[in-house]
N, CA, C and O of each residue as an XYZ file, in Angstrom:
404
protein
N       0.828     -1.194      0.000
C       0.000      0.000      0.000
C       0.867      1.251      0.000
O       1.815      1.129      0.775
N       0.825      2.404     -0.632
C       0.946      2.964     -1.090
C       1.026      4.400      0.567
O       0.194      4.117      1.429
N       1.729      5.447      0.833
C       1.190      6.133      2.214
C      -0.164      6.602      2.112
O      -0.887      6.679      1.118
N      -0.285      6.767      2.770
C      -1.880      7.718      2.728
C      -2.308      9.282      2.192
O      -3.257      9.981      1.836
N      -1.063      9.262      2.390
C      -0.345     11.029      2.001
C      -0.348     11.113      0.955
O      -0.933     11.962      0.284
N       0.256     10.314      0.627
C       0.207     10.753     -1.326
C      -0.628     10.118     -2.289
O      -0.515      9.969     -3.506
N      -1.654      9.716     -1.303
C      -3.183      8.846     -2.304
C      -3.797     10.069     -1.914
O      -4.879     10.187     -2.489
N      -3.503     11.138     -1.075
C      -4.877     12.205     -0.648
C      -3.825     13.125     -1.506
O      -4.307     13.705     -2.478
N      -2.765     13.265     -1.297
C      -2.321     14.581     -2.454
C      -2.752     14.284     -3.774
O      -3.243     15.198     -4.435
N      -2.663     13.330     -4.181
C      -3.348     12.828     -5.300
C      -4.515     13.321     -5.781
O      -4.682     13.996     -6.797
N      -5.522     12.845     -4.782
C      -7.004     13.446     -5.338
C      -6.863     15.132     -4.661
O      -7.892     15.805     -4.706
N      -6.123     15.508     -4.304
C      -5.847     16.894     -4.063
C      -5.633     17.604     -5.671
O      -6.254     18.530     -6.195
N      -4.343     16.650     -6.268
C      -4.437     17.420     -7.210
C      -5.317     17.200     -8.529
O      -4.974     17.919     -9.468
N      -6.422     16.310     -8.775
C      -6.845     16.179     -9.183
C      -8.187     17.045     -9.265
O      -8.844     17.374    -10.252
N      -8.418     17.359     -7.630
C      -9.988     18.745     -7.718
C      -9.133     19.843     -8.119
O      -9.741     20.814     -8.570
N      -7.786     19.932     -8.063
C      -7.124     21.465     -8.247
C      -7.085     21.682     -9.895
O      -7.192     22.778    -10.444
N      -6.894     20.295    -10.625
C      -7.242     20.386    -12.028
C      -8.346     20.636    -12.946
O      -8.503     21.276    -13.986
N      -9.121     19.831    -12.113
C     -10.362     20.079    -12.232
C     -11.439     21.716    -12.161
O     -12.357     22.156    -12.854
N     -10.696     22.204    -10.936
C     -11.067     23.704    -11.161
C     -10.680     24.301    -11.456
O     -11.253     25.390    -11.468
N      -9.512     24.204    -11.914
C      -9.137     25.206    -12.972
C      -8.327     25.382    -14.681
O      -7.489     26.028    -15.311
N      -9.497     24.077    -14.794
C      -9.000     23.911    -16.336
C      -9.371     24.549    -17.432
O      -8.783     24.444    -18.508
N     -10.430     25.290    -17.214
C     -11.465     26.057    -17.773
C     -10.422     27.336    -17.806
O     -10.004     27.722    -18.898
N     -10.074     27.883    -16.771
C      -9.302     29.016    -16.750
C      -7.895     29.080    -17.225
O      -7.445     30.160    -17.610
N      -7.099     27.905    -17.226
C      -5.940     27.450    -17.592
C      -5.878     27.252    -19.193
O      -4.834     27.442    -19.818
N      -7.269     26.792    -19.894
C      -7.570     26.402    -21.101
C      -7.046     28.254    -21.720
O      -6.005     28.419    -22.355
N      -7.685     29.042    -21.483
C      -8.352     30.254    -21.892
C      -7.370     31.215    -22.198
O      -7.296     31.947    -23.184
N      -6.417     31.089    -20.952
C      -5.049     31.671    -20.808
C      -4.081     30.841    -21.695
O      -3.045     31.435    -21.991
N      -4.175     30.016    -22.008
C      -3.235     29.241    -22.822
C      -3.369     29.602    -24.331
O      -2.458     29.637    -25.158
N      -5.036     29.930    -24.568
C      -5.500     29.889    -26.129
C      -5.224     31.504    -26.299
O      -5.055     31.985    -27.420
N      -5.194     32.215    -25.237
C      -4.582     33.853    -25.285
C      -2.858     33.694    -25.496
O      -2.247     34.412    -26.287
N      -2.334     32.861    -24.832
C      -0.941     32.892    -24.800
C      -0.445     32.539    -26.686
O       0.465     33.020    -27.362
N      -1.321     31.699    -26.964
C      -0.893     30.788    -28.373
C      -1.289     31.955    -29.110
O      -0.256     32.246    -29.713
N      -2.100     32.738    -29.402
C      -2.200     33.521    -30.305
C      -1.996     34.610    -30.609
O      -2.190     35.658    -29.993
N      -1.292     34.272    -32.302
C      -0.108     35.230    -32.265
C      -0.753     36.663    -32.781
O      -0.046     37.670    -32.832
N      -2.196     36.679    -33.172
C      -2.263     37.511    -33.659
C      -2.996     38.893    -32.415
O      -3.475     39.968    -32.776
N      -2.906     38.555    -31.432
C      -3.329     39.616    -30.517
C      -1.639     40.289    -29.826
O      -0.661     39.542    -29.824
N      -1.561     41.463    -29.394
C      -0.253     41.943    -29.381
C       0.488     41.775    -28.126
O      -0.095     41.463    -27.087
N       1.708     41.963    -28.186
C       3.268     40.933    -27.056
C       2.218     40.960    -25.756
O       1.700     39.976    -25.229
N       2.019     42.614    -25.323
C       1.884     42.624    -24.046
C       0.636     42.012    -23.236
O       0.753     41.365    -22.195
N      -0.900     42.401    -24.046
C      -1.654     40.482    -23.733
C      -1.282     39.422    -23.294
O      -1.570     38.808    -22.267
N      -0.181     39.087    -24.665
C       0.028     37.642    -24.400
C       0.976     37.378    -23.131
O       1.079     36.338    -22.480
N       1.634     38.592    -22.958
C       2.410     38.554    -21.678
C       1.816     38.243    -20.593
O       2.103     37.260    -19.910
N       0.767     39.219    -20.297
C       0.011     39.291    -19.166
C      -0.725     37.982    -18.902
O      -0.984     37.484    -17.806
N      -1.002     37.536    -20.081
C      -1.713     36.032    -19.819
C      -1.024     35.072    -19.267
O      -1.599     34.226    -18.582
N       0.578     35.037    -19.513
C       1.503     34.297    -19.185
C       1.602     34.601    -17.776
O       1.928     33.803    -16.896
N       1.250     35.997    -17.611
C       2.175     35.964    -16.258
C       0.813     35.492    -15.266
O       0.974     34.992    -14.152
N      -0.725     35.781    -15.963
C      -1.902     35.418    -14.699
C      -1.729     33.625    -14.573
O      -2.299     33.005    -13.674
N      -0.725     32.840    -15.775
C      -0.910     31.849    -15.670
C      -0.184     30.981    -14.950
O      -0.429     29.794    -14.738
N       1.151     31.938    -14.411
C       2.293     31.546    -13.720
C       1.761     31.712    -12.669
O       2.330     30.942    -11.894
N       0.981     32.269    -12.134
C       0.111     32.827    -10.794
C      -0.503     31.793    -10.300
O      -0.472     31.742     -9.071
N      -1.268     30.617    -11.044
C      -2.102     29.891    -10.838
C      -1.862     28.741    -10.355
O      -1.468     28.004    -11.260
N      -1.928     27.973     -8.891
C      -1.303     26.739     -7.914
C      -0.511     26.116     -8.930
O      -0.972     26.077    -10.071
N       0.449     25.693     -8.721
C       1.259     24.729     -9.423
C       0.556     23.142     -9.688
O       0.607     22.387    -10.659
N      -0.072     23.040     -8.430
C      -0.588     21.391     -8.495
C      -1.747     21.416     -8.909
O      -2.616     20.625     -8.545
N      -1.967     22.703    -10.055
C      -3.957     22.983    -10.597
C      -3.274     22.288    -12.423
O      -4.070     22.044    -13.330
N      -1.887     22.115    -12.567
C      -1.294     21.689    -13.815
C      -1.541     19.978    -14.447
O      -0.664     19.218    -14.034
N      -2.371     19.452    -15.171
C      -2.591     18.508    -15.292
C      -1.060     17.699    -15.631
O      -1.010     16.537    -16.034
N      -0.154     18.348    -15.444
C       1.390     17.288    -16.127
C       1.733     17.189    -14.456
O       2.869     16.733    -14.331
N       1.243     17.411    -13.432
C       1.783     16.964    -12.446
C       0.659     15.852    -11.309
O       0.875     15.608    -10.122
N      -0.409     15.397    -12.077
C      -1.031     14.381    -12.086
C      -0.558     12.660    -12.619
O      -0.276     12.268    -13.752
N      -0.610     11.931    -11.373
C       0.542     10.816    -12.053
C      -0.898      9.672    -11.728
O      -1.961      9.938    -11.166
N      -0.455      8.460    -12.281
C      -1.932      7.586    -12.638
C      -1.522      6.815    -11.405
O      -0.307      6.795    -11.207
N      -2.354      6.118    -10.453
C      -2.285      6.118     -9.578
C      -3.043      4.382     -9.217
O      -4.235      4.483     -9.507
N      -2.763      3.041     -8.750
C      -3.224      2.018     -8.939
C      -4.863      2.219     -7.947
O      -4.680      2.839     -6.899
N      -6.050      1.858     -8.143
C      -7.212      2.066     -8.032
C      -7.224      1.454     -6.339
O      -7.601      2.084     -5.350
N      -6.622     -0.133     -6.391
C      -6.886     -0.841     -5.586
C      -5.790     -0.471     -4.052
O      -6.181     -0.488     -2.884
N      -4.304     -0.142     -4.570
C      -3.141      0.129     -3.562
C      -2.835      1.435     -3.504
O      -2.561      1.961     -2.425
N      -2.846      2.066     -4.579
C      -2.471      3.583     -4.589
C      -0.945      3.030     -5.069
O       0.004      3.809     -4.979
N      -0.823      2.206     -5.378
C       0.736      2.052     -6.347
C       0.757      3.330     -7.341
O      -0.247      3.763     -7.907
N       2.194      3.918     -7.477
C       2.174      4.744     -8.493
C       3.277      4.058     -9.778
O       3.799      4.512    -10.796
N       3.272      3.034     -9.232
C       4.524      2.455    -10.661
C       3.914      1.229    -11.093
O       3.217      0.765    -10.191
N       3.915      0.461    -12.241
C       3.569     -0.317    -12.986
C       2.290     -0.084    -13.369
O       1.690     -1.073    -12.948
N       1.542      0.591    -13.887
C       0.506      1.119    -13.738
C      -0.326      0.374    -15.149
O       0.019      0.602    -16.308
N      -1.213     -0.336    -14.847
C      -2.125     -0.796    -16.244
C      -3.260      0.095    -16.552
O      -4.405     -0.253    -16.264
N      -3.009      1.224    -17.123
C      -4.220      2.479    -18.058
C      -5.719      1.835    -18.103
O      -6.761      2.359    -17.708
N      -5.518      0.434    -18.749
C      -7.279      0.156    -19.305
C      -7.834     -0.389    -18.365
O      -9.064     -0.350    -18.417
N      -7.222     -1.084    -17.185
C      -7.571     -1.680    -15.949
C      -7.971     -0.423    -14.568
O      -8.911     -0.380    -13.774
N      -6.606      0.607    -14.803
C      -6.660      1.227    -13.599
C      -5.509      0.191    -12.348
O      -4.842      0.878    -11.574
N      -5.459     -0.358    -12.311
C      -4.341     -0.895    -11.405
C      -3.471     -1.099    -11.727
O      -3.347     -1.222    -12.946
N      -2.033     -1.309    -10.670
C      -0.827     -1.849    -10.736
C      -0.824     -3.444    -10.980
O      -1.748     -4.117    -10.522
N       0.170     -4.007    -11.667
C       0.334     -5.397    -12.202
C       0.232     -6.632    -10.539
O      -0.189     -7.788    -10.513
N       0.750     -5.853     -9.457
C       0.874     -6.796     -8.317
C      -0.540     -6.628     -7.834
O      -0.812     -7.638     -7.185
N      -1.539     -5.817     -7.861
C      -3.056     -5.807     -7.542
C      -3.629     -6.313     -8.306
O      -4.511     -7.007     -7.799
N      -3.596     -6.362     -9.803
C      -3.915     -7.261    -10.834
C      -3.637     -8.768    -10.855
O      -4.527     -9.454    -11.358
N      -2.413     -9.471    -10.335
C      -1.932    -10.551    -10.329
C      -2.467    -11.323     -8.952
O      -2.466    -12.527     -8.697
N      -2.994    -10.014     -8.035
C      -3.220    -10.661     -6.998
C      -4.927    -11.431     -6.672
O      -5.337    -12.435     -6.090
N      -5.595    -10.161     -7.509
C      -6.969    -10.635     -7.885
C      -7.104    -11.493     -8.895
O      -8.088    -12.231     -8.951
N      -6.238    -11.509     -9.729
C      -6.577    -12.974    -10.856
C      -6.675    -14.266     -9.879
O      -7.589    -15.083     -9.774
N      -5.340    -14.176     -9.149
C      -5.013    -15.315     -8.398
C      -6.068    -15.956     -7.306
O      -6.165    -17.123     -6.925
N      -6.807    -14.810     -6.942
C      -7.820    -15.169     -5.795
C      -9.020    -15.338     -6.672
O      -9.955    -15.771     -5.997
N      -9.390    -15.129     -8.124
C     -10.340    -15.521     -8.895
C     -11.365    -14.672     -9.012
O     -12.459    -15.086     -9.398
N     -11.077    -12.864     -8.576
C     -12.022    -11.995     -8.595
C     -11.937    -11.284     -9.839
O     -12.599    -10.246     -9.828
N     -11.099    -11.611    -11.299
C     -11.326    -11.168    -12.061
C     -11.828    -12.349    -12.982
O     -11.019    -13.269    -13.104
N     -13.003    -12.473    -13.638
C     -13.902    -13.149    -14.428
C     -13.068    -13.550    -15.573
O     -12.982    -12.478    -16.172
N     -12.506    -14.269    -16.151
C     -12.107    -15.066    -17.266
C     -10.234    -14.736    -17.284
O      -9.694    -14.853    -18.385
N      -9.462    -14.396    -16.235
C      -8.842    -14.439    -16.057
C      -8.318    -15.403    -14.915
O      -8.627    -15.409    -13.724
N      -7.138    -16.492    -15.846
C      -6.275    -17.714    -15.057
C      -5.145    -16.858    -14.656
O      -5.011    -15.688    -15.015
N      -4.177    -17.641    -13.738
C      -2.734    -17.465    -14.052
C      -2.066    -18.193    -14.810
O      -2.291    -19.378    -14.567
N      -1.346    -18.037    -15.619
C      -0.535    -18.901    -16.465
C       0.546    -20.033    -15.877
O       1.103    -19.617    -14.862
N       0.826    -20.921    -16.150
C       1.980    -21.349    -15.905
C       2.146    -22.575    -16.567
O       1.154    -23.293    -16.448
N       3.345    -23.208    -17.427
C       3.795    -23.669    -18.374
C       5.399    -24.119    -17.731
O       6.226    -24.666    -18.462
């Protein structure tokens, strides 16, 4: 298991993304465009440097559903491979054996 601390910073930063993606979107599509003039796009940059660091969706890491593992991580499942291997094994995932040869 994973601390407790960093399964709650986790969904910490996940409501912080969440509220402010809308605003992060807006400032970004002001920053990209070239045709409005330097000092705009400045100012947009700088309200965007302003904005929590952990509201940045690149500092959101995928996180195992069942342990809060943050490494080996299976995307279409949602869990780590040792929470995955562990429920095959106990027979709580439906048409999944363990192999062995």
């Amino acid at each position: 298991m994973a601390k407790a601390a960093m399964v709650q910073r986790q969904v910490k930063r996940e409501k912080l993304v969440a509220q402010y993606a809308a605003k992060r979107a807006a400032l970004k599509e002001i920053i990209n465009n070239k045709d409005l003039p330097v000092e705009e796009r400045f100012k947009a940059g700088m309200k965007l440097a302003e904005l929590p660091r952990n509201s940045s969706a690149t500092r959101l890491h995928n996180r195992c559903q069942v342990t809060g593992r943050p490494k080996a991580y299976y995307r279409k499942l949602k869990m780590s491979r040792i929470a995955l291997r562990q429920l095959a094994s106990d027979g709580q995932i439906p048409g999944m054996v363990k192999s062995s040869w």
